[in-house]
N, CA, C and O of each residue as an XYZ file, in Angstrom:
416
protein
N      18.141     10.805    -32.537
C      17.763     11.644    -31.436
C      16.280     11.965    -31.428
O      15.747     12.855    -30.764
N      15.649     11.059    -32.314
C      14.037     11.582    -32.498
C      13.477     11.153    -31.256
O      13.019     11.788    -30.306
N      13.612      9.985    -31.467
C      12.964      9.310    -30.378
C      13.322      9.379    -28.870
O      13.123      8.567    -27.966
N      13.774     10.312    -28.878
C      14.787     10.808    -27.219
C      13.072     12.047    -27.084
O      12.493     12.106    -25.999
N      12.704     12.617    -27.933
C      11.664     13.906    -27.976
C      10.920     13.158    -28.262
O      10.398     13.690    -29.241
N      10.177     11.721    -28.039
C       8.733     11.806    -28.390
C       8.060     11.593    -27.179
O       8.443     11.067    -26.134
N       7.233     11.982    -27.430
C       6.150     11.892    -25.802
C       5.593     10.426    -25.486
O       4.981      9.805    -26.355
N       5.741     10.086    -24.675
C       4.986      8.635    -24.030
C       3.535      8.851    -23.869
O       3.078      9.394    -22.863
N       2.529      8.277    -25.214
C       1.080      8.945    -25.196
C       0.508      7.116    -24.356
O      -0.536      7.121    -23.703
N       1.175      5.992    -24.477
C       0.555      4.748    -24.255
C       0.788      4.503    -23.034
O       1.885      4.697    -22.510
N      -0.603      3.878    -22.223
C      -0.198      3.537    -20.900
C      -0.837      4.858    -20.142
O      -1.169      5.963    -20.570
N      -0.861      4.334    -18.992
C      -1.573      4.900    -17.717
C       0.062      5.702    -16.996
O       1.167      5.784    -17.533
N      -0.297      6.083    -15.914
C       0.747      6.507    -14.945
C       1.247      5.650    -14.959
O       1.795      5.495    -16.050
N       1.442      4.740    -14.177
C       2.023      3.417    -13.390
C       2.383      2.237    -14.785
O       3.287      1.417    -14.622
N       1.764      2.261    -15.815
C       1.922      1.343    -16.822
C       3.471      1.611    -17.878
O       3.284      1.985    -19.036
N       4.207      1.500    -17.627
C       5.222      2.092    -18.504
C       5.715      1.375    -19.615
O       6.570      1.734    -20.425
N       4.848     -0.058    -19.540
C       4.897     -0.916    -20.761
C       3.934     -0.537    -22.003
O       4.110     -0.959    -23.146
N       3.237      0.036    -21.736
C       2.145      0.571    -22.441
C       1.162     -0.191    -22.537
O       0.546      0.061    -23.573
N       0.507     -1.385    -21.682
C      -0.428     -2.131    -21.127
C      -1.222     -1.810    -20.246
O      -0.727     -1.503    -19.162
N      -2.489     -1.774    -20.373
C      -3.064     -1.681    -18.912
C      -2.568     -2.574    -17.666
O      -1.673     -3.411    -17.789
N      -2.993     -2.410    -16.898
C      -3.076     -3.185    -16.015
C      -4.183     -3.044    -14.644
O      -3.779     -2.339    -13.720
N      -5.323     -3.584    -14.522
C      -6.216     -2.847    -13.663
C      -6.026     -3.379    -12.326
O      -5.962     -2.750    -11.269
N      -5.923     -4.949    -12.575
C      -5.449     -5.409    -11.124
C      -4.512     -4.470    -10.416
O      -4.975     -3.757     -9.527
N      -3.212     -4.402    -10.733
C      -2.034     -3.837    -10.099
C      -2.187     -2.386     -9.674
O      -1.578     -1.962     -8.692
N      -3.196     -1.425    -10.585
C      -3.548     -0.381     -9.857
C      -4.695     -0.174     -8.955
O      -4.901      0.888     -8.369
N      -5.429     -1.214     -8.864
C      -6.192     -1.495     -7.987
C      -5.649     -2.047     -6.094
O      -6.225     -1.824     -5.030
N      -4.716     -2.587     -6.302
C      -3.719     -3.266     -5.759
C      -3.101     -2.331     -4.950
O      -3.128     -2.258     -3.722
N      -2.280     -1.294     -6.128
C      -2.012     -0.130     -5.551
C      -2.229      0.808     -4.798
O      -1.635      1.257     -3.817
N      -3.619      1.224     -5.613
C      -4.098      2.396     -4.756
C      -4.964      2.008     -3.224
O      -5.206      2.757     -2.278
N      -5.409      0.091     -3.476
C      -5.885     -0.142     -1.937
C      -4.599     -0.174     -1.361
O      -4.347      0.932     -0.883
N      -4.005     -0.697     -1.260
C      -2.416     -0.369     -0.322
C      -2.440      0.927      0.271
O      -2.692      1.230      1.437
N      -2.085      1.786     -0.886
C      -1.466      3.314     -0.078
C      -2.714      3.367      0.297
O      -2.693      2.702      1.332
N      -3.886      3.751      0.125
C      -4.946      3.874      1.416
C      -5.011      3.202      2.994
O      -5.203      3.900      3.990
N      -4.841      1.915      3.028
C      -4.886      1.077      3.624
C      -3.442      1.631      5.017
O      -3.621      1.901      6.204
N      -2.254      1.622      4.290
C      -1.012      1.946      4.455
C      -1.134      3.418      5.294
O      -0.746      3.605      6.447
N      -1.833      4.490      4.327
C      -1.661      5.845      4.799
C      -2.595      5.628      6.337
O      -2.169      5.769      7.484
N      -3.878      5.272      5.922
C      -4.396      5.218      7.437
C      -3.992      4.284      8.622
O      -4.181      4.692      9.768
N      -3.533      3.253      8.441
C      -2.950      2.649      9.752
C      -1.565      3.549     10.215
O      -1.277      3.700     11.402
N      -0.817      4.080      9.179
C       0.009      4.908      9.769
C      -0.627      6.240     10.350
O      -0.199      6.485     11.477
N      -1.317      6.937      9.984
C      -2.013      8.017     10.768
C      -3.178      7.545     11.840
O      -3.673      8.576     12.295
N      -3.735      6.503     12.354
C      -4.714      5.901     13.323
C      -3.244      5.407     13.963
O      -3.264      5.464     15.193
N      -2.355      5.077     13.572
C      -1.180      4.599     14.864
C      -0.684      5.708     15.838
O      -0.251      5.493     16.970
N      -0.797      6.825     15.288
C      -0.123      7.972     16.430
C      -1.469      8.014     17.552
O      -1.159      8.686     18.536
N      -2.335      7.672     17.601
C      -3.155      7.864     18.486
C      -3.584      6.211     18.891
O      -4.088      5.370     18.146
N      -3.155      6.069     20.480
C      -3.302      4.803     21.085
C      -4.730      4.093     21.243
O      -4.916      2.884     21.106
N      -5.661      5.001     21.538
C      -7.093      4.415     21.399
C      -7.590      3.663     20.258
O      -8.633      3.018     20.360
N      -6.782      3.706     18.952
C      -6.955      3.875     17.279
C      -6.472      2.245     17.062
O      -6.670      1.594     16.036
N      -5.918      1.854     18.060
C      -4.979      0.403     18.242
C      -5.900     -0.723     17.117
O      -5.218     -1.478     16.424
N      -7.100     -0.765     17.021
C      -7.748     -2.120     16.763
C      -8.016     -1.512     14.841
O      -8.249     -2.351     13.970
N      -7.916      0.065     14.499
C      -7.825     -0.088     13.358
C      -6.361      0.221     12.754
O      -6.175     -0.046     11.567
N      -5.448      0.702     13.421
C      -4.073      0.568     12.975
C      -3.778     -0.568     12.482
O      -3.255     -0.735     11.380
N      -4.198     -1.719     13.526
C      -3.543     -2.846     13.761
C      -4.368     -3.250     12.295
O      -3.803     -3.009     11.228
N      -5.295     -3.675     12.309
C      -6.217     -4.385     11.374
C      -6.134     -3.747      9.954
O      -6.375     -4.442      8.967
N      -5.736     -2.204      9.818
C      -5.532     -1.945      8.361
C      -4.384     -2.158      7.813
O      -4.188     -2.401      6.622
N      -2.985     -2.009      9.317
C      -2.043     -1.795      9.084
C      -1.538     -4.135      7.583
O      -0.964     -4.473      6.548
N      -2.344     -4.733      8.730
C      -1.965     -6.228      8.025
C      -3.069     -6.281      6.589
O      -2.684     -6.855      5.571
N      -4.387     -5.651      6.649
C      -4.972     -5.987      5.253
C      -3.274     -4.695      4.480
O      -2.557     -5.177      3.603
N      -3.050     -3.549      4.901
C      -2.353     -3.438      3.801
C      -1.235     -4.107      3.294
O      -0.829     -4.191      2.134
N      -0.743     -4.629      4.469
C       0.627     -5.766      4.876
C       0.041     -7.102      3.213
O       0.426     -7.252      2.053
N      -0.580     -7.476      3.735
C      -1.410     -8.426      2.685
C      -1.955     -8.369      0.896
O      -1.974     -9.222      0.008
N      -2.328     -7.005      0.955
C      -2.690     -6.534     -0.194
C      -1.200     -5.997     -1.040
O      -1.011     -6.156     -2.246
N      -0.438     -5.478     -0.283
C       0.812     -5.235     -0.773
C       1.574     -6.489     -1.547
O       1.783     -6.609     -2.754
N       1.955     -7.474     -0.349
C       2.969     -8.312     -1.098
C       2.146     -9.194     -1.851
O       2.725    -10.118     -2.422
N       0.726     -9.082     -1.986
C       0.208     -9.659     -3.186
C       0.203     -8.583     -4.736
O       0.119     -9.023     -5.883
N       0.278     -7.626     -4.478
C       0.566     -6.544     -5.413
C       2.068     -6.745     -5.823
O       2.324     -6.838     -7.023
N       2.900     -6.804     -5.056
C       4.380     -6.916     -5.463
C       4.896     -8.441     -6.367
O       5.959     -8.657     -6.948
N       3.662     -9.345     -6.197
C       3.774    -10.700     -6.221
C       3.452    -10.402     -7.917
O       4.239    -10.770     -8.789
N       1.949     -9.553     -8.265
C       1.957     -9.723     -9.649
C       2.068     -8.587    -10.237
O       1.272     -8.455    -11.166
N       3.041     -7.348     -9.969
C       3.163     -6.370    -10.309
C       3.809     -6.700    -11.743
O       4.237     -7.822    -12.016
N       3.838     -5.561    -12.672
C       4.835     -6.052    -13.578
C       5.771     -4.460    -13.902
O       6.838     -4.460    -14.516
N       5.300     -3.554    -13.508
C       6.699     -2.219    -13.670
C       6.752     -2.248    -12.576
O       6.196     -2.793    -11.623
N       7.915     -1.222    -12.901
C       8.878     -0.460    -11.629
C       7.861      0.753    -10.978
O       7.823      0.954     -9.764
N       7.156      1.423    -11.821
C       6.479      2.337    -11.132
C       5.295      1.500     -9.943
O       5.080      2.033     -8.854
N       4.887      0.710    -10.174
C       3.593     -0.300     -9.452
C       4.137     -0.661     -8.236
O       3.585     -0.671     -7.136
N       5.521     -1.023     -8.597
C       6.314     -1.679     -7.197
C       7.060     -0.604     -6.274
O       7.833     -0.900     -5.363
N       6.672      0.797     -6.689
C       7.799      1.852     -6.007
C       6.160      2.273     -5.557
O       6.306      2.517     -4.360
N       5.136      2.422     -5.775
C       3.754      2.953     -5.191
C       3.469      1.500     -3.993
O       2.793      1.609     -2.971
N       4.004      0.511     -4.340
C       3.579     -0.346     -3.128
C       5.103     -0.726     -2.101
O       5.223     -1.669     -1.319
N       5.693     -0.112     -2.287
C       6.692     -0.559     -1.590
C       6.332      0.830     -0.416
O       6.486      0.666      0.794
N       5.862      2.112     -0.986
C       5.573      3.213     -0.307
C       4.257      2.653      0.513
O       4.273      2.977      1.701
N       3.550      2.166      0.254
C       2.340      1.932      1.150
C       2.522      0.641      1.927
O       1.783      0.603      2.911
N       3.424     -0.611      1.742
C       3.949     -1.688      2.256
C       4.357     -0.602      3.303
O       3.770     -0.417      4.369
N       5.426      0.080      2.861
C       6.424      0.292      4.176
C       5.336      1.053      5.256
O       5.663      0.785      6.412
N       4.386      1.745      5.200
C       3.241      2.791      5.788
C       2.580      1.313      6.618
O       2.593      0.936      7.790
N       2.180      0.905      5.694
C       1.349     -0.203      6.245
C       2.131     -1.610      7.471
O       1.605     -2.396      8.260
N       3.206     -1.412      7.170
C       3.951     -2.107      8.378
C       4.127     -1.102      9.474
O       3.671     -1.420     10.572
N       4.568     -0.231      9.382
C       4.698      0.861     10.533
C       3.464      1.092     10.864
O       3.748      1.961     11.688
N       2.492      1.047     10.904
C       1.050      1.363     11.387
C       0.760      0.046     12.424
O       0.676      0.066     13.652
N       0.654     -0.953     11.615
C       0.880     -2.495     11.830
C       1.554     -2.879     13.498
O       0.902     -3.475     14.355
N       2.836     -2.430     13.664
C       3.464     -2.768     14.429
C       3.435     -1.643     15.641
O       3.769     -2.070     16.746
N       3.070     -0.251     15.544
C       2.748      0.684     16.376
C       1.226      0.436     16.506
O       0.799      1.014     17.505
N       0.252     -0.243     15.816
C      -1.129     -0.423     16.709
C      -0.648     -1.765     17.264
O      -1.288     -1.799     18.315
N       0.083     -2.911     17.230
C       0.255     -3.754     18.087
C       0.805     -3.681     19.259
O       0.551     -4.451     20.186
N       1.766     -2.551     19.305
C       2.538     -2.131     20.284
C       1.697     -1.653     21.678
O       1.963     -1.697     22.879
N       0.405     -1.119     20.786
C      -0.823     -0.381     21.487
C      -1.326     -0.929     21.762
O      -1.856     -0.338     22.703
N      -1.741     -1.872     21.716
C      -3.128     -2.930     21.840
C      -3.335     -4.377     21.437
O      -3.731     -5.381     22.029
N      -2.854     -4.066     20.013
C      -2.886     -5.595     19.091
C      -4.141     -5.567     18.311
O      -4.930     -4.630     18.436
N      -4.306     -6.335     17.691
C      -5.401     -6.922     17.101
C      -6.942     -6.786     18.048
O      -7.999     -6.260     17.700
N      -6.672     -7.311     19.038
C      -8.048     -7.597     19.823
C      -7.939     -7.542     20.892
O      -8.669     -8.239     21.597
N      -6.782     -6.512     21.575
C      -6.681     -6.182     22.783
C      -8.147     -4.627     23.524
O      -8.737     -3.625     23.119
N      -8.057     -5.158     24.293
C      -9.526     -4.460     24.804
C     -10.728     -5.172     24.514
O     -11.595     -4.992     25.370
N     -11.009     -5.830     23.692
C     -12.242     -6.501     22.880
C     -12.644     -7.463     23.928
O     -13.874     -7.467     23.966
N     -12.172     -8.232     24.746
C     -12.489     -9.405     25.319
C     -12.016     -9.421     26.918
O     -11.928    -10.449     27.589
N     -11.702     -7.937     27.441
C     -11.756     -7.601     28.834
C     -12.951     -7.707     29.563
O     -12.973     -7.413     30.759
């Protein structure tokens, strides 16, 4: 029962192997950025050309994060900003698209 009470001193947040990993939190934390703002620039329709455009770099940066993730914590922080980052994605396309307005 010792080892039920010892504290997890190795490893970062997200590292639960007790490895770094800098890519994957790099990976990470551009996602949920990426993710959080195309979902908050999507509630507002004028916002269309950076919803759209952050919503796919996060679309992109994600399932390359999920591709070389190696814990469960790395893949539950990008599955949260994947899912942000598609909903942003598809409500600035809904709005505008990519390059709608640009070439009127």
């Amino acid at each position: 029962m010792a080892q039920a009470l010892r504290p997890n001193t190795a490893g970062g947040l997200f590292a639960t192997d007790g490895k770094p990993h800098p890519l994957q939190d790099v990976l990470l934390a551009v996602t949920l950025v990426l993710g959080v703002t195309s979902f908050i620039t999507a509630m507002f329709h004028h916002l269309h050309l950076l919803s759209s455009w952050a919503g796919l770099a996060g679309i992109i940066t994600g399932a390359y994060g999920q591709w070389v993730s190696e814990t469960t914590r790395e893949r539950f922080g990008l599955i949260l900003g994947l899912g942000a980052a598609a909903i942003g994605f598809f409500l600035g396309m809904a709005h505008g698209g990519l390059f709608g307005g640009l070439f009127d």
